[in-house]
MIBA-440698 format. One record per residue: x, y, z of N, C-alpha, C in turn; residue number from 1; residue in one letter. Coordinates in steps of 0.1 Angstrom, whole numbers, plus 5000, padded with zeros to 4 digits. Atoms other than C-alpha are relative to their C-alpha. Example, Ala and Ser with C-alpha at 12.3 -4.5 7.8 and 13.67 -1.06 7.14 Angstrom:
BEGIN
[r [5009 4988 5000] [5123 4955 5078] [5009 5012 5000] 1 a]
[r [4991 4989 5000] [5137 4989 5071] [4992 5011 5008] 2 s]
***
This chain:
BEGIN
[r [5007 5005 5012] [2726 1850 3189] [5004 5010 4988] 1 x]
[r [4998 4997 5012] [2733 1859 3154] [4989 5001 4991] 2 x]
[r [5009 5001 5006] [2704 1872 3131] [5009 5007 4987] 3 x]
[r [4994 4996 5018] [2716 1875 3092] [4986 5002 4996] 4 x]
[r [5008 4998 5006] [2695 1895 3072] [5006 5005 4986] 5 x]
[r [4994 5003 5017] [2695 1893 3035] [4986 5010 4994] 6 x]
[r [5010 4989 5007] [2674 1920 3016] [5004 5000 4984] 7 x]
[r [5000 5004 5009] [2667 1914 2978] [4992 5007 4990] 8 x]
[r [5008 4997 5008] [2657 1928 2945] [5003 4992 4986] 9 x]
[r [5003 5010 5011] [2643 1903 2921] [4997 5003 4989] 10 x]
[r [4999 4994 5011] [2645 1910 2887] [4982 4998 4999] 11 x]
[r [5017 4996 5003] [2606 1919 2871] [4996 4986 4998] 12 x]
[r [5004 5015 5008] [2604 1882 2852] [4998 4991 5011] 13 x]
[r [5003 5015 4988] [2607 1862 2891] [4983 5002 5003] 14 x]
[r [5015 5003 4990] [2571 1851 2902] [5002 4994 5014] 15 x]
[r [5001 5003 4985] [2561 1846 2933] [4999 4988 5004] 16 x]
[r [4998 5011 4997] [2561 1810 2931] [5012 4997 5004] 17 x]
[r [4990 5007 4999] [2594 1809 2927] [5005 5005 5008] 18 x]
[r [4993 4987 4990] [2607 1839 2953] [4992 4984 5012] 19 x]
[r [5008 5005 4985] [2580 1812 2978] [5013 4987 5001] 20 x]
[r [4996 5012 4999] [2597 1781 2967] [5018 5001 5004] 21 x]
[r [4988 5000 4993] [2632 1794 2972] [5003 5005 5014] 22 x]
[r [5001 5002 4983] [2627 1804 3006] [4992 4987 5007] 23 x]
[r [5000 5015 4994] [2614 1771 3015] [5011 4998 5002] 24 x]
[r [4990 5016 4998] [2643 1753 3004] [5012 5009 5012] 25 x]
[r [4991 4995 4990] [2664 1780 3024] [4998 4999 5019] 26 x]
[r [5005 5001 4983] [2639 1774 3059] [5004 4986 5002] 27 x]
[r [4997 5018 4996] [2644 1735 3053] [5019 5003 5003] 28 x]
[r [4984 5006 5003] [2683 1741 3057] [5002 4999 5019] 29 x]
[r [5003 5000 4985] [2671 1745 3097] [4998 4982 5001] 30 x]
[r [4998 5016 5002] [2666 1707 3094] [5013 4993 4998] 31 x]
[r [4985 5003 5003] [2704 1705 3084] [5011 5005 5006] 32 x]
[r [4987 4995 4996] [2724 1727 3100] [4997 5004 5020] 33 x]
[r [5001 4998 4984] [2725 1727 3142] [5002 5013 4999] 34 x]
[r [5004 4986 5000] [2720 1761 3153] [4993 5009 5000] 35 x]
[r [5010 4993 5007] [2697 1773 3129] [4987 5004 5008] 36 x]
[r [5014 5002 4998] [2669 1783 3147] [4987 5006 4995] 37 x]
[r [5016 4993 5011] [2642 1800 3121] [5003 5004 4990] 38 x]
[r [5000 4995 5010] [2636 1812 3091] [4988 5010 4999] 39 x]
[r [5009 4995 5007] [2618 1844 3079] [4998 5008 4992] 40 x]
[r [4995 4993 5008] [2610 1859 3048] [4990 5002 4989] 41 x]
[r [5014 4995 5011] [2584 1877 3023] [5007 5013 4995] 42 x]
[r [5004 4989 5005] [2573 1910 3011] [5004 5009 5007] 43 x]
[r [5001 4986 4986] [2580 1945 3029] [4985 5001 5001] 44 x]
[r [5011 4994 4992] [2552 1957 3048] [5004 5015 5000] 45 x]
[r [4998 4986 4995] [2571 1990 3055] [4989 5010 4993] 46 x]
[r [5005 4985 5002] [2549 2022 3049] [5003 5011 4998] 47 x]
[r [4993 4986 4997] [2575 2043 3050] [5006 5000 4980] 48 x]
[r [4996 4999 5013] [2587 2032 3010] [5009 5006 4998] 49 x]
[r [4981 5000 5001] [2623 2031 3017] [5005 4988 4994] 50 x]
[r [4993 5015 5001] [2633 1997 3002] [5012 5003 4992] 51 x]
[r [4988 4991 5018] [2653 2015 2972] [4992 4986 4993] 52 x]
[r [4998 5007 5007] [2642 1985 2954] [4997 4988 5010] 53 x]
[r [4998 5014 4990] [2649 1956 2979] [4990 4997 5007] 54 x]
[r [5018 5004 4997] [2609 1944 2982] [5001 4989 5005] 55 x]
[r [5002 5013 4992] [2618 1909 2993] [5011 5001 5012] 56 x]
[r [4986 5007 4987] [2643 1897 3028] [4991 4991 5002] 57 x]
[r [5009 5008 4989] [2641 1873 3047] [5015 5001 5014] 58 x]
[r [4991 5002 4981] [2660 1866 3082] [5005 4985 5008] 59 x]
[r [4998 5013 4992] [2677 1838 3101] [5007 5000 5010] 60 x]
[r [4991 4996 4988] [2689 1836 3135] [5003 4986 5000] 61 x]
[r [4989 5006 5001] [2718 1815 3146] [5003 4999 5014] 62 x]
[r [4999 4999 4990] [2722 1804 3176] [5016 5005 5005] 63 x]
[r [4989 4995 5002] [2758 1818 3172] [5011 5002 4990] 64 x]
[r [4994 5001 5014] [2787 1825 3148] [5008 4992 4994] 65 x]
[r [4999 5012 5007] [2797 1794 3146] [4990 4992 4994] 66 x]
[r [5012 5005 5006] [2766 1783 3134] [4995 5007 4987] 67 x]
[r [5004 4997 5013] [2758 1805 3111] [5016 5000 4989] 68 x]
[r [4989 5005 5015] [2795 1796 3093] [4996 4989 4998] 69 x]
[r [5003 5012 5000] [2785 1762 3096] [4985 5002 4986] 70 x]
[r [5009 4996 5010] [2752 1777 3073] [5008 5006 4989] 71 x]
[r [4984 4990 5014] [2782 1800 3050] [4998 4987 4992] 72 x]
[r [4991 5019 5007] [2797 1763 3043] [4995 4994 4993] 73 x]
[r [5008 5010 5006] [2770 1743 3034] [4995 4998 4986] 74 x]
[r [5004 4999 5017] [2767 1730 3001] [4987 5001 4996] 75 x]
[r [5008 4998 5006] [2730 1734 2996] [5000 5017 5005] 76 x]
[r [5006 4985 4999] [2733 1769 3010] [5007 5009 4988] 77 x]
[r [4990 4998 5010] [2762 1773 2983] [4987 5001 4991] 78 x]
[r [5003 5006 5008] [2739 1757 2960] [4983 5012 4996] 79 x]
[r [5013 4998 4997] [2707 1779 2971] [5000 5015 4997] 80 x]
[r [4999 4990 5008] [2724 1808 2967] [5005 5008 4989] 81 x]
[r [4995 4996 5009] [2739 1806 2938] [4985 5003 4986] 82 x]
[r [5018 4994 5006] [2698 1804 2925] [5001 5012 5001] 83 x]
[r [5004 4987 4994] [2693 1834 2944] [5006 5012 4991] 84 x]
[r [4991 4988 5008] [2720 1858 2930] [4990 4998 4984] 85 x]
[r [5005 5004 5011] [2706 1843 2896] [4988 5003 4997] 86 x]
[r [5010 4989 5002] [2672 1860 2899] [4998 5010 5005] 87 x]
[r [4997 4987 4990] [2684 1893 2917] [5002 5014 4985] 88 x]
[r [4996 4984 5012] [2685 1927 2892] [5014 4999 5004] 89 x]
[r [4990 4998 5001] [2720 1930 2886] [5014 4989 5005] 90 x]
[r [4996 5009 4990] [2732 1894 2903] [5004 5009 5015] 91 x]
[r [4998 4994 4988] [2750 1902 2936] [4993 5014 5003] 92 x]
[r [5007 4983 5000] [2741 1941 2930] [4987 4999 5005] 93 x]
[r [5016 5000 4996] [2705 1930 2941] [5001 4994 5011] 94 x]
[r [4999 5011 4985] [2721 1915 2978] [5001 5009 5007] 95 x]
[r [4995 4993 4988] [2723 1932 3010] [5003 4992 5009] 96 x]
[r [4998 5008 4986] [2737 1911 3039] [5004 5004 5008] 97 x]
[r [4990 4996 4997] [2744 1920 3068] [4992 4995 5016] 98 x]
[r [4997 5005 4989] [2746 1906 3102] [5001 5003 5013] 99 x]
[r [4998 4990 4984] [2738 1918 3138] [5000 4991 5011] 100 x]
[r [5004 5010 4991] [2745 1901 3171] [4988 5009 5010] 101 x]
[r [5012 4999 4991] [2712 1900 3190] [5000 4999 5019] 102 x]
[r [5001 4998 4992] [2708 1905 3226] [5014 4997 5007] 103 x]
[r [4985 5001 4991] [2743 1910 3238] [5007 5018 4996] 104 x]
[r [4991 4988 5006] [2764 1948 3235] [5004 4999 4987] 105 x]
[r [4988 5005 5009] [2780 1951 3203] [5015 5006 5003] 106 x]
***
């Protein structure tokens, strides 16, 4: 399995309607693309008040890495994150991604 985590800092002006409403449309892409199996994604919780910044993620596991290219590809994921960058402090500069395979050695 493949879990992609995406860690984000949204400029001051995003509200939280709209940080909710674009992780919707990103959990509905599980409806579209085989593989997908969840979506999750809010606020830190951490305690520890390490984010540097990066107060929103969310997470999506994959039932492998052809699945999650099959999510890469897709034109609403194109489409969903080209939103995303678009309320991030600094566009991309406000992205972390990065990709771990789950229960297997790396």
């Amino acid at each position: 399995m493949i879990r992609h985590i995406v860690l984000t800092k949204f400029k001051a002006e995003v509200t939280k309607a709209e940080i909710d409403s674009l992780f919707a449309k990103l959990a509905d892409l599980k409806s579209h693309i085989p593989g997908m199996r969840g979506f999750d994604g809010g606020v830190s919780v951490s305690p520890e008040g390490l984010e540097q910044g990066f107060r929103h993620g969310f997470s999506i596991d994959f039932d492998d890495a052809a699945a999650r290219d099959a999510y890469l590809k897709h034109p609403e994921h194109k489409a969903l994150g080209g939103q995303l960058v678009g309320l991030l402090e600094g566009g991309v500069a406000g992205l972390v991604v990065f990709d771990l395979v789950v229960g297997a050695s790396a």
